[in-house]
C-alpha positions as CSV (number, residue, x, y, z in Angstrom):
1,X,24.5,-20.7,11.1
2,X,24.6,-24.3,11.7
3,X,21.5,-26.4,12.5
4,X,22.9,-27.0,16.1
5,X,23.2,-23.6,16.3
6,X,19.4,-23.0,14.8
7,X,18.4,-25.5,17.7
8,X,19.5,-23.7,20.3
9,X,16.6,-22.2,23.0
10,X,18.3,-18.8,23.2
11,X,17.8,-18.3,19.6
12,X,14.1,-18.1,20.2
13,X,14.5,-14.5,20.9
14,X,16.5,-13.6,17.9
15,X,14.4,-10.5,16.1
16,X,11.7,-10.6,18.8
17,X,12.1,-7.3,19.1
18,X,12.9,-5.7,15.6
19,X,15.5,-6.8,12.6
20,X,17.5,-3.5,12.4
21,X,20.7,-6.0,13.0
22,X,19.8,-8.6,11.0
23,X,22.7,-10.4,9.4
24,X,25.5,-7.9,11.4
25,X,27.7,-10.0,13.2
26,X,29.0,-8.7,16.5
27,X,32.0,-10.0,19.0
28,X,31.0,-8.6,22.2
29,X,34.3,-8.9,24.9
30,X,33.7,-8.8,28.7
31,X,36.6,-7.2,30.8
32,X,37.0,-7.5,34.7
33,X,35.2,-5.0,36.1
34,X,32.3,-5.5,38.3
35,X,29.7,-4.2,35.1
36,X,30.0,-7.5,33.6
37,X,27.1,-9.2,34.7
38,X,25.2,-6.5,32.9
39,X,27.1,-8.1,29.3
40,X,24.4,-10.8,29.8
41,X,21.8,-8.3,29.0
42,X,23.5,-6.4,26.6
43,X,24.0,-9.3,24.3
44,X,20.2,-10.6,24.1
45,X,19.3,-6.8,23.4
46,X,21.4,-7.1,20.7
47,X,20.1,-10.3,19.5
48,X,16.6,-9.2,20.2
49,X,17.1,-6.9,17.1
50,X,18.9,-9.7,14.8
51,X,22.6,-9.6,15.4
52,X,24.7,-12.4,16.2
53,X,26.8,-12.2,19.1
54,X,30.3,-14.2,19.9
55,X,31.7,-13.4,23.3
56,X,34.8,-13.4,24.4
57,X,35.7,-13.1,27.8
58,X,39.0,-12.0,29.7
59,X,40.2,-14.6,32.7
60,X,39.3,-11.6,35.4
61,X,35.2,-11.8,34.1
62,X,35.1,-15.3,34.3
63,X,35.8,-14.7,38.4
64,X,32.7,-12.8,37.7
65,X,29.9,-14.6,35.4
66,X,30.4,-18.5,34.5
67,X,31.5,-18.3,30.5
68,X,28.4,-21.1,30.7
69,X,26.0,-18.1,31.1
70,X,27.1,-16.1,28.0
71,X,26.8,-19.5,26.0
72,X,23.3,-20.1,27.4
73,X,22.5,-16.1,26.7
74,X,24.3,-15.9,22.9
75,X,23.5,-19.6,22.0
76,X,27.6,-19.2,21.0
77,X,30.7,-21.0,22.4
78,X,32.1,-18.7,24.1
79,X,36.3,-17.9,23.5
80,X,38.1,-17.7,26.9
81,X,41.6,-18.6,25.6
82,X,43.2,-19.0,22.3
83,X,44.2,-21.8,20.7
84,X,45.4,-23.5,17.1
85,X,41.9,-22.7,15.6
86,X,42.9,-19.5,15.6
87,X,39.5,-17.9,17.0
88,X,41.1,-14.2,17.2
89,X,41.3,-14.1,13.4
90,X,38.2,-15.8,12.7
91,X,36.3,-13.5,14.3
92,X,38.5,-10.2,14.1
93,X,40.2,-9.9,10.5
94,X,39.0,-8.2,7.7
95,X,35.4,-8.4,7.1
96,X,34.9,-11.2,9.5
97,X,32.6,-9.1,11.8
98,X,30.6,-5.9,11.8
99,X,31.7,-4.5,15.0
100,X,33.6,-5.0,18.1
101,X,32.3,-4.1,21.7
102,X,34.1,-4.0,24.6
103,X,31.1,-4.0,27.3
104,X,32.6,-3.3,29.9
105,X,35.7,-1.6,29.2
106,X,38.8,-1.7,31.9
107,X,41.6,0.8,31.9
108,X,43.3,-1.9,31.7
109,X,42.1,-3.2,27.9
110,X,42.0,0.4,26.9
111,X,45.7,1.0,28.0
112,X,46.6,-2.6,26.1
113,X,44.4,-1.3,22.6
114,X,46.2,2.1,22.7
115,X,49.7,0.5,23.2
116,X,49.5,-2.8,20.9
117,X,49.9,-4.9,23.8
118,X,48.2,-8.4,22.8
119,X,48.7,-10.9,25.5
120,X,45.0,-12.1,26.5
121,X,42.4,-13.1,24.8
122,X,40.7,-10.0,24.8
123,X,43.5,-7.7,23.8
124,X,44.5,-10.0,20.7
125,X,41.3,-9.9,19.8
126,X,41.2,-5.7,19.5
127,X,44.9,-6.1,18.1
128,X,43.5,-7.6,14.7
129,X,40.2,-5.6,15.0
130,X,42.0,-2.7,15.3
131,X,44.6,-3.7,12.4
132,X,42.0,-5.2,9.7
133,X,39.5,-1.5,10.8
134,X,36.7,-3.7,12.2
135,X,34.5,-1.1,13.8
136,X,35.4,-0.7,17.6
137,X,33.4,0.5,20.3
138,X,34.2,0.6,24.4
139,X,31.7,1.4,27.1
140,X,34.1,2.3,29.5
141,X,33.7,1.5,33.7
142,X,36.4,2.2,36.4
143,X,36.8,4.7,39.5
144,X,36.6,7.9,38.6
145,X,40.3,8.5,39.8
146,X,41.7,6.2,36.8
147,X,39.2,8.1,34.6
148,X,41.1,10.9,35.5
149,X,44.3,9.3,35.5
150,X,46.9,11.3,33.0
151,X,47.9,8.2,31.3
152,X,44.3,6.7,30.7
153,X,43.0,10.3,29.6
154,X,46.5,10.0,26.7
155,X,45.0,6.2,25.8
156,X,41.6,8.5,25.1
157,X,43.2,11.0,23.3
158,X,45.2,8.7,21.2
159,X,42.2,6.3,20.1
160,X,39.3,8.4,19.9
161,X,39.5,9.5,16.3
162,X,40.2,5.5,15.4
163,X,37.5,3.8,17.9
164,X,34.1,4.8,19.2
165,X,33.6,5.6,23.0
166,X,30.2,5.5,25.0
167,X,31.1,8.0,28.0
168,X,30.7,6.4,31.6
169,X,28.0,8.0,33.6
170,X,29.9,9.6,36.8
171,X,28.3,7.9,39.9
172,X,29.4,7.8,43.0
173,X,32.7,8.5,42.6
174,X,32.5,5.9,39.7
175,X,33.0,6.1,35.8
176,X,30.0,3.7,35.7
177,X,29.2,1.6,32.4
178,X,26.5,2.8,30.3
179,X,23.4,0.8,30.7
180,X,22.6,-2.0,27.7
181,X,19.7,0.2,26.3
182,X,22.2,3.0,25.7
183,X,24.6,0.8,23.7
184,X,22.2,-0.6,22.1
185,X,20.6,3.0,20.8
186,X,24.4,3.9,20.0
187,X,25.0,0.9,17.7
188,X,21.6,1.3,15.7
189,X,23.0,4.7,15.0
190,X,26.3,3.9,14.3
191,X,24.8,1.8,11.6
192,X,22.8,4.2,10.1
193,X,19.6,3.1,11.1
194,X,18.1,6.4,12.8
195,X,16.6,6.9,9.3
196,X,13.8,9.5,8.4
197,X,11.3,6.5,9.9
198,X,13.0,5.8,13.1
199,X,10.5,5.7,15.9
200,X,7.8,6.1,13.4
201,X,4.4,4.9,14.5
202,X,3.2,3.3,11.3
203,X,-0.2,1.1,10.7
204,X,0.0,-1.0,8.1
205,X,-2.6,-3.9,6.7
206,X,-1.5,-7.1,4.9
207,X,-3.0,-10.4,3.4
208,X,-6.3,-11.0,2.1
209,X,-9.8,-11.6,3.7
210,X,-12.3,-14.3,3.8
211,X,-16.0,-14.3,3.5
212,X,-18.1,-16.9,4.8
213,X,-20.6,-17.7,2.2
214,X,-21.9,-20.8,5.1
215,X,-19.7,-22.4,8.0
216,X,-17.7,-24.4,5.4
217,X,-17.7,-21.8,2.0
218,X,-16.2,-18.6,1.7
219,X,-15.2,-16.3,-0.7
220,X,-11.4,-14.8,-0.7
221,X,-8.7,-13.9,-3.0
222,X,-5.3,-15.2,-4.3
223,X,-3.4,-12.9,-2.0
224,X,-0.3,-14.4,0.0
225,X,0.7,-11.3,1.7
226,X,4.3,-11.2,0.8
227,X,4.8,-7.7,-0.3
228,X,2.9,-6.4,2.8
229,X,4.9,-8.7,5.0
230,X,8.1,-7.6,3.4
231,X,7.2,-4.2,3.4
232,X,6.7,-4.7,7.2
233,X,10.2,-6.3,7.7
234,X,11.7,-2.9,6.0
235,X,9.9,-0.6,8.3
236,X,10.4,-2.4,11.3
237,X,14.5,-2.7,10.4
238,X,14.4,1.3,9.8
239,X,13.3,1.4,13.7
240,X,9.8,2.4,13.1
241,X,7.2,0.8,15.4
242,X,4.8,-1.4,13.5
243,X,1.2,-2.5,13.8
244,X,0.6,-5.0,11.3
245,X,-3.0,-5.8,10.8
246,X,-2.5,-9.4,8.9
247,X,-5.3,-11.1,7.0
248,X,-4.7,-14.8,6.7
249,X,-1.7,-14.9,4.5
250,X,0.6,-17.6,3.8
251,X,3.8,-15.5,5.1
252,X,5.0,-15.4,8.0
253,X,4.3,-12.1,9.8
254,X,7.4,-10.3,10.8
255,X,8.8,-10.1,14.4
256,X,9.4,-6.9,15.9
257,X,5.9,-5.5,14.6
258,X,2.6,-5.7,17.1
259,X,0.7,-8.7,15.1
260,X,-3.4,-8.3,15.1
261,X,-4.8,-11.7,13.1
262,X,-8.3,-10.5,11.3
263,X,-10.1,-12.9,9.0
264,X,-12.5,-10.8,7.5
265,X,-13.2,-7.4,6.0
266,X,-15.3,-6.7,8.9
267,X,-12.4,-7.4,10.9
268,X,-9.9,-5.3,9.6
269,X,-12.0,-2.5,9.1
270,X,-12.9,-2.7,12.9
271,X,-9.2,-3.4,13.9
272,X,-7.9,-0.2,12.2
273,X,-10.4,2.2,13.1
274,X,-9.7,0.9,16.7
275,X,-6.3,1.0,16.4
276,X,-6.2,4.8,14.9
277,X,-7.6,5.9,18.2
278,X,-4.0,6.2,18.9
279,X,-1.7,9.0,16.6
280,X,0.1,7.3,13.6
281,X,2.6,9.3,11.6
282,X,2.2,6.5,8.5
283,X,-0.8,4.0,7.6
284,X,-0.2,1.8,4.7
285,X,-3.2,-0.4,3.3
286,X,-1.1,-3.0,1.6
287,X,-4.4,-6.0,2.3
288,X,-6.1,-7.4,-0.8
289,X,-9.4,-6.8,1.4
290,X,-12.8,-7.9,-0.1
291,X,-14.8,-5.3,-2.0
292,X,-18.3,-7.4,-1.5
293,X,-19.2,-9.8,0.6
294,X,-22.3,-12.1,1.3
295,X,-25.5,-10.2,1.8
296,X,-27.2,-13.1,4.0
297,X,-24.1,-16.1,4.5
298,X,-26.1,-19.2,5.6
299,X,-25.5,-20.1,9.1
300,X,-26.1,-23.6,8.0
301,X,-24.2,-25.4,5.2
302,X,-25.7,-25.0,2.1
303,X,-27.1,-28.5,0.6
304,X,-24.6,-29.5,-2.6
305,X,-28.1,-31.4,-4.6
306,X,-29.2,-27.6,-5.9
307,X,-28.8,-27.8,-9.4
308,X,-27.8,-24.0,-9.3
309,X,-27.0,-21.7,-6.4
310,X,-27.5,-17.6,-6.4
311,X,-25.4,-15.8,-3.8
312,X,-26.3,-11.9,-3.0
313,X,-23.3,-10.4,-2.4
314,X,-23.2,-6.5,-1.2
315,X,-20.3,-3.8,-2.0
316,X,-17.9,-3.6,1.6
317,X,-16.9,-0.3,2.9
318,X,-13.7,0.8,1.6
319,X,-11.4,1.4,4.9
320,X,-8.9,3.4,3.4
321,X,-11.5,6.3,2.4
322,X,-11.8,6.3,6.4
323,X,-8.1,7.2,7.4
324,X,-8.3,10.6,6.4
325,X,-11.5,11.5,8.6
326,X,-10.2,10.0,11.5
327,X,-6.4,11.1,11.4
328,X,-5.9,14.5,8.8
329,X,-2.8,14.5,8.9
330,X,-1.5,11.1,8.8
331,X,1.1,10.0,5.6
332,X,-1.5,8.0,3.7
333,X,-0.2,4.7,1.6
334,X,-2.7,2.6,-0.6
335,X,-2.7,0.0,-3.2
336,X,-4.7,-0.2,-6.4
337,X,-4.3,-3.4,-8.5
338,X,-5.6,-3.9,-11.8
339,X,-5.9,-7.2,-14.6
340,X,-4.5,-6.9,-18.0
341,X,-4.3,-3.1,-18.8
342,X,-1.5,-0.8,-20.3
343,X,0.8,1.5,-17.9
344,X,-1.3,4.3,-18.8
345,X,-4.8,3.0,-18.1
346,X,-3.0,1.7,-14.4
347,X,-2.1,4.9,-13.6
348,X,-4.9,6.7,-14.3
349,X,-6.4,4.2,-12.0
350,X,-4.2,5.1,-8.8
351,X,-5.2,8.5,-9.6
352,X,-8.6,8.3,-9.5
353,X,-7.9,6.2,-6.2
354,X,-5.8,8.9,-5.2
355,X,-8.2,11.7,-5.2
356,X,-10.8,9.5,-3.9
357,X,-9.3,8.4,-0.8
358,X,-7.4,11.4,0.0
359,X,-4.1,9.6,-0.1
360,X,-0.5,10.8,-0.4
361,X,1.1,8.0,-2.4
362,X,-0.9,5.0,-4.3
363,X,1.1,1.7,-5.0
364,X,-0.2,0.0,-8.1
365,X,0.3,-3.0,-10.1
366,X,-0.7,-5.4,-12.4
367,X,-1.8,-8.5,-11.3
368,X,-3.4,-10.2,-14.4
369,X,-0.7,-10.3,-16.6
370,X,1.1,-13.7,-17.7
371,X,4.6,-13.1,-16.1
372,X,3.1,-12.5,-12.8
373,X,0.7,-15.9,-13.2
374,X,3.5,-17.9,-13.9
375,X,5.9,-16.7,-11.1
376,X,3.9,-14.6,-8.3
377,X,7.2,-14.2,-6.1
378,X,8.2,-11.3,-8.6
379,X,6.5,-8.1,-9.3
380,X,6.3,-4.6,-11.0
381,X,4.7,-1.7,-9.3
382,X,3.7,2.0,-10.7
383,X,4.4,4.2,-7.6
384,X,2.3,7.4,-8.3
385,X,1.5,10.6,-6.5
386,X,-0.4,14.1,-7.5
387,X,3.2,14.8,-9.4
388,X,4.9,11.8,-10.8
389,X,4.9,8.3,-11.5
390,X,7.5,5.9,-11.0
391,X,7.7,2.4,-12.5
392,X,10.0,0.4,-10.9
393,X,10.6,-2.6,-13.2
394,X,10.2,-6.7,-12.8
395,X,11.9,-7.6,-9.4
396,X,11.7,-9.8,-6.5
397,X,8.8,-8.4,-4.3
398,X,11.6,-8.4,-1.4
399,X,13.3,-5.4,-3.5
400,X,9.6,-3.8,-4.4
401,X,9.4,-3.6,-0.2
402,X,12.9,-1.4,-0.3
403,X,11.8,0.3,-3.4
404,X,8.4,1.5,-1.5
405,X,10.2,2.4,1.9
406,X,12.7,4.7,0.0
407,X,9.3,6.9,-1.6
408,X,7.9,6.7,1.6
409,X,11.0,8.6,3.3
410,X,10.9,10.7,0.5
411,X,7.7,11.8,1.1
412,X,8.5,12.4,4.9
């Protein structure tokens, strides 16, 4: 994506509503029928959960919708005609996109597909699609009478073993288009993402916390929230719906997921406990939260000429040994780190934290050792439950995220 591209406004909404198409490109083509205003909607669903979209539009839409509003709505020139940059292969051949929609579908395109007749835009376009086995799917939108026209219901027959159809709702004497929400329900499925934690509810707690020792000192940790926020990104491209309580972490939080900003332990104790007043099927407690805090923090900042300065600190409730008493039966995930022992010594650790906290799975780790010091981005973790233990090696904390996900849907 060029930086023109990055620049434009309509990207703004890119992932605002979940990542499950991150990276997947998509060529979205617009036939005549009166349905195609509804193309402006379907394509900013689809790029609300990542997906690029090119559109290309047949001369019949453009009587319909200005080409200048699916540019402003994909942030993407938008191919009317073809020309010597050859924009059917770019954006057709083999590999060069992730699927094809026809949104909405004419008998007229569908007659053109099933006959290898190429002489629009649109039609070349499916020609190579069709030929290099680029994914194809048509939302199709006529009067009923050509739905039940013998030669459209042969064009059916012949490609509906080689393309995907979304069935027209019958309206009126219309095969009407499917609305944008059902496509876009169809194409998370067709690409595999109604997983084991689709439509999960999952709470899940990220980042560290800080403790004002005055107005200006505080104590905190060396937490940066990456494998939480990664973690996060995973669940919400499954399709799960994510509550991401975030301490104040130096990642980015991940879009898709409702954000709630806490600064203290206080905080996200207080957030979670409100928040499990609704039913989760999942809470992770991924936050590096403060075991003690100040006993009396100064409300005034402390004067720098002591010589020496003694801070009480007191012991902070543990939150995750309050998920279980709230919601029984909830999938519990929590995190146990440890500085500078063996394998063995860690994972009698997560055990003990097991048991105590009544959890299901326990993520633990080493954070002391020199490897990690010198190069935090990485990681190894211990995944351990009542039965097993699973060490999953030195690896980007981005592959740690997938590796906790998968022992998560194993557990569901």
């Amino acid at each position: 994506m060029t930086k023109k591209e990055l620049e434009h406004p309509s990207l703004d909404i890119v992932e605002s509503k979940g990542t499950e198409l991150s990276g997947r490109k998509i060529v979205l083509c617009v036939s005549g029928s009166v349905a195609a205003y509804k193309s402006i909607e379907l394509a900013r669903l689809l790029m609300r959960h990542g997906a690029k979209v090119t559109c290309v539009m047949s001369g019949a839409s453009t009587k319909m919708i200005q080409p200048d509003y699916m540019k402003w709505a994909t942030g993407n020139d938008v191919i009317t005609k073809l020309t010597g940059k050859l924009e059917h292969i770019n954006i057709a051949d083999y590999k060069k996109s992730d699927l094809i929609i026809v949104y909405p579908a004419t008998a007229n395109t569908l007659g053109k597909l099933a006959n290898g007749i190429d002489d629009t835009p649109i039609s070349t376009v499916l020609t190579v699609g069709f030929g290099s086995k680029t994914p194809i799917l048509m939302a199709l939108a006529m009067h009923a009478s050509m739905y039940e026209n013998a030669a459209v219901k042969k064009n059916i027959s012949f490609l509906k073993n080689k393309i995907d159809f979304i069935t027209p709702n019958m309206i009126e004497g219309k095969a009407k288009v499917s609305e944008p929400e059902e496509v876009l329900d169809y194409v998370l499925t067709k690409f595999g993402l109604s997983s084991k934690l689709h439509g999960k509810k999952i709470l899940i707690t990220a980042g560290p916390t800080i403790e004002q020792i005055d107005p200006i000192r505080a104590i905190t940790n060396q937490s940066s929230g990456k494998t939480g926020v990664s973690l996060a990104k995973e669940l919400v491209s499954s399709g799960a719906k994510v509550t991401f309580v975030y301490g104040p972490g130096n990642e980015k939080p991940p879009k898709g997921a409702k954000i709630i900003n806490v600064v203290t332990s206080k905080e996200m104790h207080t957030a979670v406990k409100k928040e499990l007043k609704n039913k989760f099927d999942i809470v992770i407690m991924a936050a590096a939260i403060s075991d003690y805090v100040p006993k009396n923090p100064s409300k005034k900042k402390i004067k720098s000429s002591n010589t020496n300065l003694t801070i009480n600190l007191k012991k902070a409730p543990k939150i995750i040994d309050d998920i279980k008493k709230i919601q029984k039966n909830v999938l519990l995930v929590g995190f146990k780190a440890e500085t500078n022992v063996t394998n063995i010594q860690l994972i009698k650790s997560a055990k003990r934290k097991l048991k105590d906290s009544s959890s299901d799975l326990i993520i633990a780790n080493d954070i002391g050792t020199k490897r990690y010091k010198k190069n935090s981005q990485n990681n190894q973790i211990i995944v351990v439950d009542s039965k097993r233990s699973i060490v999953s090696g030195w690896m980007k904390k981005e592959k740690i995220a997938k590796i906790i996900k998968k022992q998560i849907e194993l557990k569901l």
